[in-house]
TORPA-4810 file (N, C-alpha, C, O; in nm, 3 decimals):
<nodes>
NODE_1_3.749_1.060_2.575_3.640_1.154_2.561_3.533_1.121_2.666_3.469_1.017_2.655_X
NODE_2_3.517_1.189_2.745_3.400_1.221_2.814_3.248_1.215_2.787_3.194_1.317_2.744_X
NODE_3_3.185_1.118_2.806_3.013_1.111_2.791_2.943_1.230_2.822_3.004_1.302_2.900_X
NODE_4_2.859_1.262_2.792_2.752_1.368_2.845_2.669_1.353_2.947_2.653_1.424_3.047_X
NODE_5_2.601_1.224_2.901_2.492_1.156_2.959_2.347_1.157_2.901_2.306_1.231_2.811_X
NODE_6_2.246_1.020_3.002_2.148_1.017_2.906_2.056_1.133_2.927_1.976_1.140_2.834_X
NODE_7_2.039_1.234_3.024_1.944_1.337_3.057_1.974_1.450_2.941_1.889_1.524_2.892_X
NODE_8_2.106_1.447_2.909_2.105_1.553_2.835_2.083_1.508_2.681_2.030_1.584_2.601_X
NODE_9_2.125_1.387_2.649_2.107_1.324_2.486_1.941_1.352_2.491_1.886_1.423_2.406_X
NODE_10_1.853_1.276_2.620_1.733_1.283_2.577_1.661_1.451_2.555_1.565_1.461_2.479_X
NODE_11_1.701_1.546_2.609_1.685_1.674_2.624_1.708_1.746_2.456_1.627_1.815_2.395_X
NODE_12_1.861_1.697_2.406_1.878_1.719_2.254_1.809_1.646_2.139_1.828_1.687_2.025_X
NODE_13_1.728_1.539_2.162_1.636_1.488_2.054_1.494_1.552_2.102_1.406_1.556_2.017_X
NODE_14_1.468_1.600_2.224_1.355_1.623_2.207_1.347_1.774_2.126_1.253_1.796_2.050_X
NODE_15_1.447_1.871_2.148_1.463_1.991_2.094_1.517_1.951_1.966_1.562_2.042_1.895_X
NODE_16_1.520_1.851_1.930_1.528_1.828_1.789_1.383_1.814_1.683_1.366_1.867_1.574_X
NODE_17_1.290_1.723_1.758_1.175_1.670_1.758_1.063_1.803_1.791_0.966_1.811_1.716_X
NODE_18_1.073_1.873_1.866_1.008_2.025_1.865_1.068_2.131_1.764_0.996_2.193_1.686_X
NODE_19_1.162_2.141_1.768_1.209_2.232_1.617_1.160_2.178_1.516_1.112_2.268_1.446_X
NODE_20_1.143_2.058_1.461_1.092_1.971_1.368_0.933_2.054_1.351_0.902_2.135_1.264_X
NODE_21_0.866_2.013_1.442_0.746_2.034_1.466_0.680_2.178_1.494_0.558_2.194_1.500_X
NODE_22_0.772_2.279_1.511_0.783_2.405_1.485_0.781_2.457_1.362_0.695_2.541_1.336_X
NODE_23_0.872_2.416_1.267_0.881_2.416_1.157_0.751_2.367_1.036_0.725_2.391_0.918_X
NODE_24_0.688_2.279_1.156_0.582_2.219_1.057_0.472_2.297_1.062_0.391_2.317_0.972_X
NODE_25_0.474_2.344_1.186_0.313_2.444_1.247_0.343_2.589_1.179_0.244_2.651_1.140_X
NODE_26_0.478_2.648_1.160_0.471_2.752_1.132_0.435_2.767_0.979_0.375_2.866_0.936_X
NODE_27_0.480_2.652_0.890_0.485_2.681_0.730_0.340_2.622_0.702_0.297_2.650_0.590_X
NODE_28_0.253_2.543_0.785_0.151_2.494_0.783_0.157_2.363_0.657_0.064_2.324_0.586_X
NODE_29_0.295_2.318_0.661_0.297_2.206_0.594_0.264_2.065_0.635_0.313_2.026_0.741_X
NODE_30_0.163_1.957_0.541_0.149_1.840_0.666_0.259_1.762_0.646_0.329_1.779_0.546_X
NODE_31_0.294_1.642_0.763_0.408_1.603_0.783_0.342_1.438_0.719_0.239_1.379_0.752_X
NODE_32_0.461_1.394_0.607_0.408_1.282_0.489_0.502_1.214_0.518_0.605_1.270_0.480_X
NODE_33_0.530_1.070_0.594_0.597_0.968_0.637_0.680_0.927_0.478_0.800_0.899_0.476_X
NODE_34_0.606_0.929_0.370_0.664_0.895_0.295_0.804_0.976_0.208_0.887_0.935_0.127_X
NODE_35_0.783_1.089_0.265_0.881_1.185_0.192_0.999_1.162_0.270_1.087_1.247_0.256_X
NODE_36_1.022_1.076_0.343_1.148_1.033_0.440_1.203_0.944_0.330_1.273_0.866_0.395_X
NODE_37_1.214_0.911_0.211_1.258_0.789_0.097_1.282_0.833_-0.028_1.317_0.781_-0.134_X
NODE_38_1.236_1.015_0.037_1.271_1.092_-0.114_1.403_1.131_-0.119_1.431_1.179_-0.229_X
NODE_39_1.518_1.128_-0.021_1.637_1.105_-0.002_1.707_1.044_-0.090_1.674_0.934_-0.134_X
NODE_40_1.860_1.137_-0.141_1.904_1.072_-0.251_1.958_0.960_-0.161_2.012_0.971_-0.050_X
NODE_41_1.917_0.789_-0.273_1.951_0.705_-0.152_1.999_0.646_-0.240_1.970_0.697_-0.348_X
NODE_42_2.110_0.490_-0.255_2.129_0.391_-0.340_1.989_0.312_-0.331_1.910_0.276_-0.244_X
NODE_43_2.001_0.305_-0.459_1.871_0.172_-0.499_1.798_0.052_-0.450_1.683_0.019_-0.421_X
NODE_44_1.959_-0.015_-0.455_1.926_-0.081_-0.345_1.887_-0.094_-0.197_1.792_-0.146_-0.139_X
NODE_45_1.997_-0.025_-0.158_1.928_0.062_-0.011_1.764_0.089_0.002_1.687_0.050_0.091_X
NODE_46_1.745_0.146_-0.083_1.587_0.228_-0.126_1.522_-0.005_-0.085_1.472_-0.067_0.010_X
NODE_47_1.546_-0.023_-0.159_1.426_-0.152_-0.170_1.445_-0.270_-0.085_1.367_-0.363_-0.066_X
NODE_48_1.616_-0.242_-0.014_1.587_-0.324_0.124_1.500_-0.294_0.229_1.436_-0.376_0.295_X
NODE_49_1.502_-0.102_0.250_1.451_-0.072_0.336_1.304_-0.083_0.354_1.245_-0.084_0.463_X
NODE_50_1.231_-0.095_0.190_1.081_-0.077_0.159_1.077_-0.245_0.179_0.967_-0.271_0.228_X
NODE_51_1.125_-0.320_0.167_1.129_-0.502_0.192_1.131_-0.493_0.351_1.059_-0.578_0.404_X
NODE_52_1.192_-0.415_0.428_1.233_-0.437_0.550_1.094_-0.384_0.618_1.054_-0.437_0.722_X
NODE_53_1.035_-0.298_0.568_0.896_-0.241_0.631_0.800_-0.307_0.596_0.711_-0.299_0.680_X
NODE_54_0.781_-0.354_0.534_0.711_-0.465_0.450_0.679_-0.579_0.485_0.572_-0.636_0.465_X
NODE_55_0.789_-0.624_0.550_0.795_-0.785_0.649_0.788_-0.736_0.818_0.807_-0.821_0.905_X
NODE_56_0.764_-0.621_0.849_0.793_-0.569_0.983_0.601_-0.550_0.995_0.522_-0.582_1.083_X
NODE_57_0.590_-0.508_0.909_0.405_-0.450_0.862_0.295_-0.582_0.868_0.195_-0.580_0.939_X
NODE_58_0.341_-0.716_0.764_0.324_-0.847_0.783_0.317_-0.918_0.898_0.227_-0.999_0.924_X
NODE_59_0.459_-0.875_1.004_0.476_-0.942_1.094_0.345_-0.899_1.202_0.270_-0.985_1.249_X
NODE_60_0.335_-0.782_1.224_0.242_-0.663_1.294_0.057_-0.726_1.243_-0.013_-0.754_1.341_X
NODE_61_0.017_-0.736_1.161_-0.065_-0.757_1.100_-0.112_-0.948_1.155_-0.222_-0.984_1.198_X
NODE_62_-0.006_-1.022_1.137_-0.031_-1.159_1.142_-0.038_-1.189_1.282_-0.105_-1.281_1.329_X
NODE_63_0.058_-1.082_1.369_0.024_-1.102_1.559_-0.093_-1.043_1.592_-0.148_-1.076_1.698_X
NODE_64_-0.149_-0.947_1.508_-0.255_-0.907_1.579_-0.424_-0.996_1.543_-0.538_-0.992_1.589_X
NODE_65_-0.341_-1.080_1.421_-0.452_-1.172_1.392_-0.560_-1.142_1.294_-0.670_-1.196_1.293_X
NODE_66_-0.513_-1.041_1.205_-0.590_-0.981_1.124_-0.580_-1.090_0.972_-0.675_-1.131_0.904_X
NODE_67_-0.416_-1.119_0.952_-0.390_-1.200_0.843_-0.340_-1.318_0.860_-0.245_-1.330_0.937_X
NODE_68_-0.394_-1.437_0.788_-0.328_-1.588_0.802_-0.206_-1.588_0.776_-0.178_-1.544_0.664_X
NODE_69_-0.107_-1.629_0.852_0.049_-1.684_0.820_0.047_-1.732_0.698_-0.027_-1.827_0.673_X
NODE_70_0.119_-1.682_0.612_0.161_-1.704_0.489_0.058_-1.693_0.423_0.050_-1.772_0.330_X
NODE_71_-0.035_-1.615_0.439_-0.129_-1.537_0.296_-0.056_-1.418_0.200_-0.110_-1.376_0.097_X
NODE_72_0.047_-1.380_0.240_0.082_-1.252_0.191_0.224_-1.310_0.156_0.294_-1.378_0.231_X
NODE_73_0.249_-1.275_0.045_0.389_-1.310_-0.024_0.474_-1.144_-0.101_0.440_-1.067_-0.190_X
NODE_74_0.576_-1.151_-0.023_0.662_-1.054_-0.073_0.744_-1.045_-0.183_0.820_-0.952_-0.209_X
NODE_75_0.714_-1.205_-0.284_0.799_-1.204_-0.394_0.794_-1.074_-0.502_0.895_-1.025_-0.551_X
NODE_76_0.640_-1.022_-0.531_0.689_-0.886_-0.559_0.818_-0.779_-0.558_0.888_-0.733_-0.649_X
NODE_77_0.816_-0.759_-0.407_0.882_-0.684_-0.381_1.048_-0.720_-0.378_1.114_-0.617_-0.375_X
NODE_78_1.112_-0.817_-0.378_1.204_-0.909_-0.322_1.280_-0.841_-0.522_1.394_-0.805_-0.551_X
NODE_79_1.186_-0.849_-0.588_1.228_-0.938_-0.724_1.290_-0.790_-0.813_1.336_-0.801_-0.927_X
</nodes>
């Protein structure tokens, strides 16, 4: 099978990413990051991924020097 290439892959996400956003301007709906998890998902799935943003958010937060290394504990979420 024959590749396409990257000019044209990037060409089909962006007309993916504008239809998206077409869709949003025309129904005048706002666009809610969180409704991406309202997906029928497995459970687990669901709470690796919210653990996985979670320690990615931490990590983001502690480089920029806002929070002390190891002030924030994810056992909550883990459990």
């Amino acid at each position: 099978m024959k590749r396409r290439g990257k000019k044209r892959a990037t060409i089909a996400i962006a007309r993916m990413i504008l239809t998206a956003i077409y869709a949003l301007l025309s129904t005048g709906e706002v666009f809610n990051p969180s409704d991406l998890k309202k997906f029928d998902m497995p459970e687990n799935l669901k709470r690796k991924q919210t653990l996985s943003s979670a320690k990615e958010a931490i990590t983001l937060l502690v480089s920029l020097g806002l929070v002390p290394a190891g002030s924030i504990s994810l056992d909550a979420l883990a459990g």
